[in-house]
Jmol script that loads the backbone (N, CA, C; Angstrom):
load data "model"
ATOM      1  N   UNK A   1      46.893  89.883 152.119  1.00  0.00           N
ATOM      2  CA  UNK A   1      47.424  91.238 152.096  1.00  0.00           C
ATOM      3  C   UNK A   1      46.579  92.069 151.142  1.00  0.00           C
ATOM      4  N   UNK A   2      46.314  93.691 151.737  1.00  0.00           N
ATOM      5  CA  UNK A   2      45.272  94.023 150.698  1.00  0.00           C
ATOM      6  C   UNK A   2      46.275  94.999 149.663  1.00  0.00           C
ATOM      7  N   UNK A   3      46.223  94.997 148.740  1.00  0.00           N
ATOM      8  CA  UNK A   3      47.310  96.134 148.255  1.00  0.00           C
ATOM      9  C   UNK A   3      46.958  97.639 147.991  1.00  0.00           C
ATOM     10  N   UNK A   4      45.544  97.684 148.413  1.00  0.00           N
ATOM     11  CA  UNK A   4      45.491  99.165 148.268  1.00  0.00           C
ATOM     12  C   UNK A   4      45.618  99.397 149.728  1.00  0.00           C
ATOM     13  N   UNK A   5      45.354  98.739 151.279  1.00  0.00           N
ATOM     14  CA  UNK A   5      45.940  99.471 151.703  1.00  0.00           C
ATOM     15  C   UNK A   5      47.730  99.365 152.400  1.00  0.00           C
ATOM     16  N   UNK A   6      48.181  98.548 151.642  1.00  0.00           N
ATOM     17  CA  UNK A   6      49.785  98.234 151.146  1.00  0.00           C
ATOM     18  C   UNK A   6      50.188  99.883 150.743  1.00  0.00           C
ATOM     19  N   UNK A   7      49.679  99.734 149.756  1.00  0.00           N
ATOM     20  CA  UNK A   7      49.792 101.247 148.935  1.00  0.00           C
ATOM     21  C   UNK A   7      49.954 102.399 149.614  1.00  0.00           C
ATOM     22  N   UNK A   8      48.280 102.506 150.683  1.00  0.00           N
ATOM     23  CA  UNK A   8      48.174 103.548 150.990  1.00  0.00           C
ATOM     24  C   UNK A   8      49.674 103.762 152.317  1.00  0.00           C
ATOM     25  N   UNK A   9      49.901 102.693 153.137  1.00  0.00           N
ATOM     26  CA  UNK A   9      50.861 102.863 154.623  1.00  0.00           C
ATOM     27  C   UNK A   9      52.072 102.709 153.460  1.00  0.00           C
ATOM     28  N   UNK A  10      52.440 102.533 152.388  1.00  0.00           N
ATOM     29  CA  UNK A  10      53.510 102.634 151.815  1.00  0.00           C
ATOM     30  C   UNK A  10      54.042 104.306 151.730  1.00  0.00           C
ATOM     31  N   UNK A  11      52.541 105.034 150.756  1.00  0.00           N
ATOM     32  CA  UNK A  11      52.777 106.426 151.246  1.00  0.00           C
ATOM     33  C   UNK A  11      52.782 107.038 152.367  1.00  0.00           C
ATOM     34  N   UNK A  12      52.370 106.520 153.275  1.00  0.00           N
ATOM     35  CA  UNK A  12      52.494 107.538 154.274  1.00  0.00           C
ATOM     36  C   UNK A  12      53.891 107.282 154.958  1.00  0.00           C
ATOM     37  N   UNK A  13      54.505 105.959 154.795  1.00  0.00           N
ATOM     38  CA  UNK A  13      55.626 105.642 155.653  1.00  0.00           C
ATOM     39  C   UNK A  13      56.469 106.590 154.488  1.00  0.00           C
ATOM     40  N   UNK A  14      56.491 106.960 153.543  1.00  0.00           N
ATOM     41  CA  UNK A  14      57.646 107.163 152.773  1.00  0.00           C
ATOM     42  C   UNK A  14      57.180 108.681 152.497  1.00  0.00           C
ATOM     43  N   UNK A  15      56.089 109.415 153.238  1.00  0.00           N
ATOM     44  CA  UNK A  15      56.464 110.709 153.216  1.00  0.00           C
ATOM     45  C   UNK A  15      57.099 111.609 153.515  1.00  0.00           C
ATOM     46  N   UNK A  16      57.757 111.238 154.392  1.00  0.00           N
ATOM     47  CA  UNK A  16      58.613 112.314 154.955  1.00  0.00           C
ATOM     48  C   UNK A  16      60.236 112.318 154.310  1.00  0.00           C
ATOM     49  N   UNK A  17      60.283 110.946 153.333  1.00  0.00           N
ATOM     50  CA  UNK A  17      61.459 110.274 152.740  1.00  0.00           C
ATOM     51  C   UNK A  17      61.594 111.667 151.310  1.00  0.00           C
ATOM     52  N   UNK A  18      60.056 111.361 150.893  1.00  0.00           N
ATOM     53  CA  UNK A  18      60.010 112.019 149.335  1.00  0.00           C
ATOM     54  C   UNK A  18      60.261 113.370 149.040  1.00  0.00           C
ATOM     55  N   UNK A  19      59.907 114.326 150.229  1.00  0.00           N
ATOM     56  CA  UNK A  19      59.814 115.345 149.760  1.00  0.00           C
ATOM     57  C   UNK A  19      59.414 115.535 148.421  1.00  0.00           C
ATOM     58  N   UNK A  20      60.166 116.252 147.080  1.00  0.00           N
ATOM     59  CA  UNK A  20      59.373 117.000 146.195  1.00  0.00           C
ATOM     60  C   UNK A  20      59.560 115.912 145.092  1.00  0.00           C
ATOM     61  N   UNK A  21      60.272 114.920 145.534  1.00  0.00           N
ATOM     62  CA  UNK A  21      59.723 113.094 144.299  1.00  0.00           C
ATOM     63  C   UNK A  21      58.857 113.318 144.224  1.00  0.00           C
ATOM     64  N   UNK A  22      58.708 112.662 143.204  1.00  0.00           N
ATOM     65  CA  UNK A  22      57.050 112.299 142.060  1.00  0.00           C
ATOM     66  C   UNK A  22      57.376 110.987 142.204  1.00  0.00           C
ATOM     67  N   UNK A  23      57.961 110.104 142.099  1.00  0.00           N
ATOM     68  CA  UNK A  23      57.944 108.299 141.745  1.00  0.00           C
ATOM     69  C   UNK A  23      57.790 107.849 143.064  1.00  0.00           C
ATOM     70  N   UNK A  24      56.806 107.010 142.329  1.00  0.00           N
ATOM     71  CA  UNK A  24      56.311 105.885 143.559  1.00  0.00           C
ATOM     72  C   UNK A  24      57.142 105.401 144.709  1.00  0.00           C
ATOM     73  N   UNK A  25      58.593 104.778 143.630  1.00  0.00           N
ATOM     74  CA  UNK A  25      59.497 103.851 144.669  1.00  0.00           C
ATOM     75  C   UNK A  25      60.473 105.088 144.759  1.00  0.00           C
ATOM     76  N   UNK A  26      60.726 105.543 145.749  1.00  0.00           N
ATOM     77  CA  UNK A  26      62.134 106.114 146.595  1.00  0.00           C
ATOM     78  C   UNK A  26      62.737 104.953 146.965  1.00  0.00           C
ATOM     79  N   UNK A  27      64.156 105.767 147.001  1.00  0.00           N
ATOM     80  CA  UNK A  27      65.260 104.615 147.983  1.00  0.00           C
ATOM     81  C   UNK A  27      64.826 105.069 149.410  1.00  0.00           C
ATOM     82  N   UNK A  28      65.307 103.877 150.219  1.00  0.00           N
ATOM     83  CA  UNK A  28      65.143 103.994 151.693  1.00  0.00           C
ATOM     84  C   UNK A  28      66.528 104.481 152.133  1.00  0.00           C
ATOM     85  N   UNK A  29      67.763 105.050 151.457  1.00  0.00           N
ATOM     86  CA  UNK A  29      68.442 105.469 151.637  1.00  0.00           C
ATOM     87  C   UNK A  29      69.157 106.791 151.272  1.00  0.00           C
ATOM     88  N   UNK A  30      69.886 107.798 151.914  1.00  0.00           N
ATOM     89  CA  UNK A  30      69.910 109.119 151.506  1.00  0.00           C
ATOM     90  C   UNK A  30      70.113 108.802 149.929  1.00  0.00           C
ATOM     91  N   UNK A  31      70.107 109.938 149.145  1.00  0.00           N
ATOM     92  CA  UNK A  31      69.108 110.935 149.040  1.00  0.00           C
ATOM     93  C   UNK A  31      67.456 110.552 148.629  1.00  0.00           C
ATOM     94  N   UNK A  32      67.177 109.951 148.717  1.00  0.00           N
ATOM     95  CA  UNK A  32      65.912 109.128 148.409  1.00  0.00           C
ATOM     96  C   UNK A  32      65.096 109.954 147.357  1.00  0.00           C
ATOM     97  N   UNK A  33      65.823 109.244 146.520  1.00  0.00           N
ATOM     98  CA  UNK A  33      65.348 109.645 145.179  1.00  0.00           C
ATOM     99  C   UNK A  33      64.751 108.591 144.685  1.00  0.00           C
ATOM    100  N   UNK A  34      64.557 108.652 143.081  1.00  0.00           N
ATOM    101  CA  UNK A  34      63.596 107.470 142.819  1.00  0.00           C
ATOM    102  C   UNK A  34      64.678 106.779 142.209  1.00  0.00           C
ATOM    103  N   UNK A  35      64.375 105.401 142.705  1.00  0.00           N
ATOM    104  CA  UNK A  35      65.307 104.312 142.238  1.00  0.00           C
ATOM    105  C   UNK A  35      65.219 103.645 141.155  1.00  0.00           C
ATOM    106  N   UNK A  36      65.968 102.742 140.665  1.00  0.00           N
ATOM    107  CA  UNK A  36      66.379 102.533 139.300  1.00  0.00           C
ATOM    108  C   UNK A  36      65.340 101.269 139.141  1.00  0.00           C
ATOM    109  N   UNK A  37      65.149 100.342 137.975  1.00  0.00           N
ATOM    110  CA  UNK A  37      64.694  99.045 137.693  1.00  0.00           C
ATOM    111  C   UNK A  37      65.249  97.702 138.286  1.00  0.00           C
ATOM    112  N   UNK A  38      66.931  98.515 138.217  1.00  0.00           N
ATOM    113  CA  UNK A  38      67.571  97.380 138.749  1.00  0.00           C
ATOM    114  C   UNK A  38      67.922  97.465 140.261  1.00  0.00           C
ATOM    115  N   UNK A  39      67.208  97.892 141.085  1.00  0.00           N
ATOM    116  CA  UNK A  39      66.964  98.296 142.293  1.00  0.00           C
ATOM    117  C   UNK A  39      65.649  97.597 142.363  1.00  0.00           C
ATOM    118  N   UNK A  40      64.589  97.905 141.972  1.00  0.00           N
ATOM    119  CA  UNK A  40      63.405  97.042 142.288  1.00  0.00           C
ATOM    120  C   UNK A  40      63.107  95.879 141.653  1.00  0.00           C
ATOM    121  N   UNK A  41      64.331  95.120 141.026  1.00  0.00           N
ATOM    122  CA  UNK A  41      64.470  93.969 140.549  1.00  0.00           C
ATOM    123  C   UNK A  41      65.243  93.411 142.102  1.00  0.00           C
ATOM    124  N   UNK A  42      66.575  93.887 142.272  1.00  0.00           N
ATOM    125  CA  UNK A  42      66.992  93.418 143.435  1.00  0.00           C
ATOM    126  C   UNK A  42      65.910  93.045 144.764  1.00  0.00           C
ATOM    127  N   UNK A  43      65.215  94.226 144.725  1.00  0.00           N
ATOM    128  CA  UNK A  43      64.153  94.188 146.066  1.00  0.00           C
ATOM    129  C   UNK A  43      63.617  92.728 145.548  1.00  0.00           C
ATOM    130  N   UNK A  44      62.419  92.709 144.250  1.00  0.00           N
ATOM    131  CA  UNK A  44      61.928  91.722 144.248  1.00  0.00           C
ATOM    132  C   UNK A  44      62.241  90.500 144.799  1.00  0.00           C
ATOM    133  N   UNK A  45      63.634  90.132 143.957  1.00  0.00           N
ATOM    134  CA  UNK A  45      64.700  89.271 144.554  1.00  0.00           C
ATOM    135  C   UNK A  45      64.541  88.587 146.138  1.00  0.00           C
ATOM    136  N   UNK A  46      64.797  89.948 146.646  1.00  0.00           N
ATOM    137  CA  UNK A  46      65.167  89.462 148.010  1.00  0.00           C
ATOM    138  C   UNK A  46      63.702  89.348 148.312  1.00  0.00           C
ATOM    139  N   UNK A  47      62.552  89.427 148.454  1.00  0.00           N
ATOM    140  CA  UNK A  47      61.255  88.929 148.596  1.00  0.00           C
ATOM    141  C   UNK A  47      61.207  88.259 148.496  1.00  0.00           C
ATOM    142  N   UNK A  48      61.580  87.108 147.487  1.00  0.00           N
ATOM    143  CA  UNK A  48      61.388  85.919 146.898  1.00  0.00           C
ATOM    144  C   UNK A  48      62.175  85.504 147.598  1.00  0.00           C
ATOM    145  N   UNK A  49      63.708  85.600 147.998  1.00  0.00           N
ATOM    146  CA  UNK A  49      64.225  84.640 148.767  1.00  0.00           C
ATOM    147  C   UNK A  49      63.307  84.372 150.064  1.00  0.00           C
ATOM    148  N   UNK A  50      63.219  85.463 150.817  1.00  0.00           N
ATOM    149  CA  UNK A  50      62.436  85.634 152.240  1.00  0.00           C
ATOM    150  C   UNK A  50      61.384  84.439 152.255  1.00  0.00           C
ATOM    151  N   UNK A  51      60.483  84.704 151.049  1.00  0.00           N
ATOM    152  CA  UNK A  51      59.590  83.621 151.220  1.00  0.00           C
ATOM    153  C   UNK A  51      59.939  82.308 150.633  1.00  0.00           C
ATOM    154  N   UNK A  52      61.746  81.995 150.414  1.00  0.00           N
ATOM    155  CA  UNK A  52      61.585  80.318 150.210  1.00  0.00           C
ATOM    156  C   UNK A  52      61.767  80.122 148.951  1.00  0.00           C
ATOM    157  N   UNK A  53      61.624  81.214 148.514  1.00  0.00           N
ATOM    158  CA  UNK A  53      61.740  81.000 146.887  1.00  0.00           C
ATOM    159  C   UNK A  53      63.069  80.806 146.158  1.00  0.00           C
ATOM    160  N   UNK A  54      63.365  79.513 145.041  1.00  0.00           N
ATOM    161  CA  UNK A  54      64.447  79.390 144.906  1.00  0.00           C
ATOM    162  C   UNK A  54      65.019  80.149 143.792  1.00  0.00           C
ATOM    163  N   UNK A  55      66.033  81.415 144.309  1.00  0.00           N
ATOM    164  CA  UNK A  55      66.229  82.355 143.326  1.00  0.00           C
ATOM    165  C   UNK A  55      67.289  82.139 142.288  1.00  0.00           C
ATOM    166  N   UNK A  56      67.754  80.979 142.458  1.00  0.00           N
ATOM    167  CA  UNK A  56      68.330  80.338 141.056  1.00  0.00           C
ATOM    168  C   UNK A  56      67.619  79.864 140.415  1.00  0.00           C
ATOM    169  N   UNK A  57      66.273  79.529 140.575  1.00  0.00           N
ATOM    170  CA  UNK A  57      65.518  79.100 138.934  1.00  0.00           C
ATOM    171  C   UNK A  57      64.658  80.351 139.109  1.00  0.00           C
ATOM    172  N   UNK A  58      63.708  81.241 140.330  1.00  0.00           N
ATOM    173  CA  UNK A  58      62.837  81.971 139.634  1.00  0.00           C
ATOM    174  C   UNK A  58      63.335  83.446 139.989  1.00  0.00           C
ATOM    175  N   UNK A  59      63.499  84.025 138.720  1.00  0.00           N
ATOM    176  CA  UNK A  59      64.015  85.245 138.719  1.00  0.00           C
ATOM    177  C   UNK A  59      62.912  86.238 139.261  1.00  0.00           C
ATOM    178  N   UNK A  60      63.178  87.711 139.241  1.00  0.00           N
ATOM    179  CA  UNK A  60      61.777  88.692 139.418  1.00  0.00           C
ATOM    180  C   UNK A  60      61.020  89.019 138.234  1.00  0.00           C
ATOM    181  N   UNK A  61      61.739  88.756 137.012  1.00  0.00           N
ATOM    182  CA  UNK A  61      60.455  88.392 135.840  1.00  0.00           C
ATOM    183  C   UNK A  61      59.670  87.249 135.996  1.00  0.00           C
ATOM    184  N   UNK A  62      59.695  86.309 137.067  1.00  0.00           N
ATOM    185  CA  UNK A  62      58.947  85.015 137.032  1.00  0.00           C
ATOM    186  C   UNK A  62      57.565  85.419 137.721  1.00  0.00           C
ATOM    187  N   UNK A  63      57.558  86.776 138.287  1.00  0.00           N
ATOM    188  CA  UNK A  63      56.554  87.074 139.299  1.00  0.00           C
ATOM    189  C   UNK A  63      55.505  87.379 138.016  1.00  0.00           C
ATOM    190  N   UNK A  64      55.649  87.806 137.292  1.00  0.00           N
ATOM    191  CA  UNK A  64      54.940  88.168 135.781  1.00  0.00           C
ATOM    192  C   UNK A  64      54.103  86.938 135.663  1.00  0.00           C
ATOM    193  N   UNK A  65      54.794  85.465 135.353  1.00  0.00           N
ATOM    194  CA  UNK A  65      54.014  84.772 134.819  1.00  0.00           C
ATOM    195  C   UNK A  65      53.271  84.150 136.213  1.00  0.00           C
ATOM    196  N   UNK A  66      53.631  83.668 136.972  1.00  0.00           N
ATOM    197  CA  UNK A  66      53.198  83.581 138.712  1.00  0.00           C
ATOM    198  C   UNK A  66      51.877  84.517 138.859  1.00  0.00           C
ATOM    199  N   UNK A  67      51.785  85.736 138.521  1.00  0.00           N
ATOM    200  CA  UNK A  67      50.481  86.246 138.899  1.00  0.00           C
ATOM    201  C   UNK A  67      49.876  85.979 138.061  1.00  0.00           C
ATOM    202  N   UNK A  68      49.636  85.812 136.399  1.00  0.00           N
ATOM    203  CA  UNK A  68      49.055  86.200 135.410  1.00  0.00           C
ATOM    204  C   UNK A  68      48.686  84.646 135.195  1.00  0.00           C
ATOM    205  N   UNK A  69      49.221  83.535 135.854  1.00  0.00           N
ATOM    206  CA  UNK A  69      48.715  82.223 135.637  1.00  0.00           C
ATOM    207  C   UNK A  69      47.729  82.173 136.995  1.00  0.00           C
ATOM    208  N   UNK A  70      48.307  82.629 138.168  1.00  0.00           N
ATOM    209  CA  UNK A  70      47.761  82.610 139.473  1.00  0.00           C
ATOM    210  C   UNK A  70      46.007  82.887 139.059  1.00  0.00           C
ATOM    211  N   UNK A  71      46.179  84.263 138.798  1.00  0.00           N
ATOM    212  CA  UNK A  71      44.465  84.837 138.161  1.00  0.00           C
ATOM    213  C   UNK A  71      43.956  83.992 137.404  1.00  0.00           C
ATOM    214  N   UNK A  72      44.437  83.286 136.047  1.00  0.00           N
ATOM    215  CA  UNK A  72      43.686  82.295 135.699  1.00  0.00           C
ATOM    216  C   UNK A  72      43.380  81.449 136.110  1.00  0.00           C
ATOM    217  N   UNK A  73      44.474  80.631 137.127  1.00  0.00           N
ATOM    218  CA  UNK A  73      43.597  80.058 137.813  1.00  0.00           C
ATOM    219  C   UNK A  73      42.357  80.324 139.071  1.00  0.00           C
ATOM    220  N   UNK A  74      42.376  81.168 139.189  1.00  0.00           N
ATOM    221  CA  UNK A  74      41.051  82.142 139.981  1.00  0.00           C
ATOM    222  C   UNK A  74      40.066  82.616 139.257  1.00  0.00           C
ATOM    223  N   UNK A  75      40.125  82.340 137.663  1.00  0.00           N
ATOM    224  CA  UNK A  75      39.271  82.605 136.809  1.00  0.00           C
ATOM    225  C   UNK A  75      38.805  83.589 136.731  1.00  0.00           C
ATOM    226  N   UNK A  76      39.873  84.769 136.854  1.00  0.00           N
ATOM    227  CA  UNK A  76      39.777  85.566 136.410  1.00  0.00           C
ATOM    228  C   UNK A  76      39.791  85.779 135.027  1.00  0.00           C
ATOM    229  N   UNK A  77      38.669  86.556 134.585  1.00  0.00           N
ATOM    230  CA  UNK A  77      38.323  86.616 132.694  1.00  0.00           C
ATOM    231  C   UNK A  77      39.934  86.972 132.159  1.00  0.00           C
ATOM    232  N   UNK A  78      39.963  86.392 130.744  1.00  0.00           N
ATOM    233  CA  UNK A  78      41.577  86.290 130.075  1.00  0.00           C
ATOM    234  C   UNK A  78      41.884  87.735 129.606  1.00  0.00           C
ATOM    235  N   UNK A  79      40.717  88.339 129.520  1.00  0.00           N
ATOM    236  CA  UNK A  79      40.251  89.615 128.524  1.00  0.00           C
ATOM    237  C   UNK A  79      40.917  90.813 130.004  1.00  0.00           C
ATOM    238  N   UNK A  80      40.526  90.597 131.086  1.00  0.00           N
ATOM    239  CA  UNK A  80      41.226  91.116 132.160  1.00  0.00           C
ATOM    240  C   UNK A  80      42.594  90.843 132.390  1.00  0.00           C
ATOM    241  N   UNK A  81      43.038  89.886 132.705  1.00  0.00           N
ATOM    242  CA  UNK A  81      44.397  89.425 132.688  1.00  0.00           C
ATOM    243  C   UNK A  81      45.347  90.249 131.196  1.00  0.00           C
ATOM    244  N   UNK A  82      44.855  90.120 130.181  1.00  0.00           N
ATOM    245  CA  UNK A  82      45.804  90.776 129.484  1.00  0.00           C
ATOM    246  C   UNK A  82      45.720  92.342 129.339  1.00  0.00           C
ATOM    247  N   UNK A  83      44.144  92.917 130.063  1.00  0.00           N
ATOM    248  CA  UNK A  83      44.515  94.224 130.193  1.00  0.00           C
ATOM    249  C   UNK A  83      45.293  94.773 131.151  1.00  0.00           C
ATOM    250  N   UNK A  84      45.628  94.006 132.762  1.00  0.00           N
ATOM    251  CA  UNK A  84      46.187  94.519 133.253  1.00  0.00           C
ATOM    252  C   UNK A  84      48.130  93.986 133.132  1.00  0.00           C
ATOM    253  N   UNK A  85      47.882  93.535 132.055  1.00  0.00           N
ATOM    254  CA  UNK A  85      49.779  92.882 131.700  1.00  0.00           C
ATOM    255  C   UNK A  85      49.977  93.599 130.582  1.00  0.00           C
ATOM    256  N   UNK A  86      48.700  94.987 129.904  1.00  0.00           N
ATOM    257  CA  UNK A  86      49.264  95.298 129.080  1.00  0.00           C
ATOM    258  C   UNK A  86      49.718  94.809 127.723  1.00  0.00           C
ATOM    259  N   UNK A  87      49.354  93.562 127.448  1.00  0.00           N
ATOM    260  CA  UNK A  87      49.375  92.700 126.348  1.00  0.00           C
ATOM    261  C   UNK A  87      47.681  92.901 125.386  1.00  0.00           C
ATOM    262  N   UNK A  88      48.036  92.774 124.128  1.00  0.00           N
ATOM    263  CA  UNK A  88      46.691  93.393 123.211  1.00  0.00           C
ATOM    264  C   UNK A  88      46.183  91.942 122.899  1.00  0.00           C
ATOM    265  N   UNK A  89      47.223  90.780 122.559  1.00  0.00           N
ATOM    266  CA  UNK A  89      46.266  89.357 122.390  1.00  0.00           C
ATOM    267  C   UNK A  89      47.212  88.194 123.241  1.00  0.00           C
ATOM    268  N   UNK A  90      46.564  87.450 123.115  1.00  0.00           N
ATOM    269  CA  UNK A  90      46.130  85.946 124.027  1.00  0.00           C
ATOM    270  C   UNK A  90      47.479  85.713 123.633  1.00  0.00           C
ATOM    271  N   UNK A  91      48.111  85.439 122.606  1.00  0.00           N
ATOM    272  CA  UNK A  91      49.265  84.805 122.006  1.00  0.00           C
ATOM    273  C   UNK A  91      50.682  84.772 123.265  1.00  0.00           C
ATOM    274  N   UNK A  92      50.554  86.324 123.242  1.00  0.00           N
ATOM    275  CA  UNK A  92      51.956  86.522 124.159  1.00  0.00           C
ATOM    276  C   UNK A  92      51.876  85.783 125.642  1.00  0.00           C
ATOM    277  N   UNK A  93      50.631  85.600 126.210  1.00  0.00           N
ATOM    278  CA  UNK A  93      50.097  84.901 127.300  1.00  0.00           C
ATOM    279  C   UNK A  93      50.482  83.704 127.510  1.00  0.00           C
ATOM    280  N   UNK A  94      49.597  83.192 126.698  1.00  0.00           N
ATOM    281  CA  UNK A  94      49.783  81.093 126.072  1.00  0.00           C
ATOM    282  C   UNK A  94      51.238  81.440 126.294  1.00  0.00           C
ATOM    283  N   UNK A  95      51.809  82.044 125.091  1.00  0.00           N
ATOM    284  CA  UNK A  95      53.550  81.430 124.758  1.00  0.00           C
ATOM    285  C   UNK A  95      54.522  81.654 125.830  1.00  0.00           C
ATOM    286  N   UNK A  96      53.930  82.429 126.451  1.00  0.00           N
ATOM    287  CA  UNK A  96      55.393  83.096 127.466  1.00  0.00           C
ATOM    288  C   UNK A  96      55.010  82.478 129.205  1.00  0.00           C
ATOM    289  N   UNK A  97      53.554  82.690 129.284  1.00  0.00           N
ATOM    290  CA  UNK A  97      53.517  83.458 130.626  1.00  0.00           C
ATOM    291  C   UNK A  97      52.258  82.298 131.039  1.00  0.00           C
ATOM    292  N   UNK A  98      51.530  81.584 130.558  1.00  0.00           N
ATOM    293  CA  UNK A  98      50.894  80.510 131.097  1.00  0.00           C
ATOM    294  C   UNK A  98      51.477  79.082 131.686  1.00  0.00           C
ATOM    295  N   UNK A  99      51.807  79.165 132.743  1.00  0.00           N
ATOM    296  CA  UNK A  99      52.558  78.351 133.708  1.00  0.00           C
ATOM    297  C   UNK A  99      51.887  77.590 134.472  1.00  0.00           C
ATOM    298  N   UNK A 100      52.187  76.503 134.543  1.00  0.00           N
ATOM    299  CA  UNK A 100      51.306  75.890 135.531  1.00  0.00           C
ATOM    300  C   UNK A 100      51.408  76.404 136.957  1.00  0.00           C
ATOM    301  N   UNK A 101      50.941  76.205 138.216  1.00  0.00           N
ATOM    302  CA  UNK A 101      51.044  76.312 139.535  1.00  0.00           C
ATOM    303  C   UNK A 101      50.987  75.266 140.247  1.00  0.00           C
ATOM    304  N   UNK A 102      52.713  75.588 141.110  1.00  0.00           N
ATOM    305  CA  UNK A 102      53.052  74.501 141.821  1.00  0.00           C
ATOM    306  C   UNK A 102      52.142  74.609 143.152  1.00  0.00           C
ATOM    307  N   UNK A 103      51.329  74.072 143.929  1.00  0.00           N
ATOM    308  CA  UNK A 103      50.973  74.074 145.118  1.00  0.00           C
ATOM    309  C   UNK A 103      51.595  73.200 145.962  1.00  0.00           C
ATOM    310  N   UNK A 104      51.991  73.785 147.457  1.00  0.00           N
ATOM    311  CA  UNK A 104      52.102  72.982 148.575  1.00  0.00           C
ATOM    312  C   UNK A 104      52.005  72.402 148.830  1.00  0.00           C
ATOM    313  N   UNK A 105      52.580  71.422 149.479  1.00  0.00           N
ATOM    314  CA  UNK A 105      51.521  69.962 150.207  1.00  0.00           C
ATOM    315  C   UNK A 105      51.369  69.317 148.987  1.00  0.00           C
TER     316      UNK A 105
END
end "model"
wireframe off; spacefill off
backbone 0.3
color backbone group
């Protein structure tokens, strides 16, 4: 899946939703305004079920450490990984969010 153009058919499907919104996520339901955290925590949620995922152990904060271990293991540089998590050193990484990855099969 590419996410910029995720992004881009995201806006266009949700233009006619937004009218004069500014935020990214609208609800898909009247008045489609911009929705709360705990609205795109729920969504996450249900993503994760869809794909199998068992949502009694991994919450939608688990997607945090899931990508940010995922990239390391793709070796992606660490110095990248914590700029795009927004974290200033390695510490919060290691302690919280370096997870191993379960694979398939």
């Amino acid at each position: 899946v590419c996410l910029v153009s995720s992004i881009i058919q995201y806006i266009k499907v949700t233009k006619s939703l937004r009218g004069s919104e500014l935020s990214f996520f609208v609800s898909y339901t009247k008045p489609h305004k911009q929705v709360t955290v705990q609205t795109i925590s729920r969504w996450i949620k249900q993503v994760l079920a869809y794909a199998g995922v068992d949502t009694d152990i991994f919450k939608p904060h688990s997607t945090r450490a899931a990508s940010t271990s995922a990239a390391r293991d793709m070796d992606v540089p660490l110095d990248h990984i914590l700029a795009a998590a927004g974290w200033s050193n390695e510490r919060t990484y290691q302690r919280f969010y370096n997870k191993p990855i379960a694979r398939p099969g």
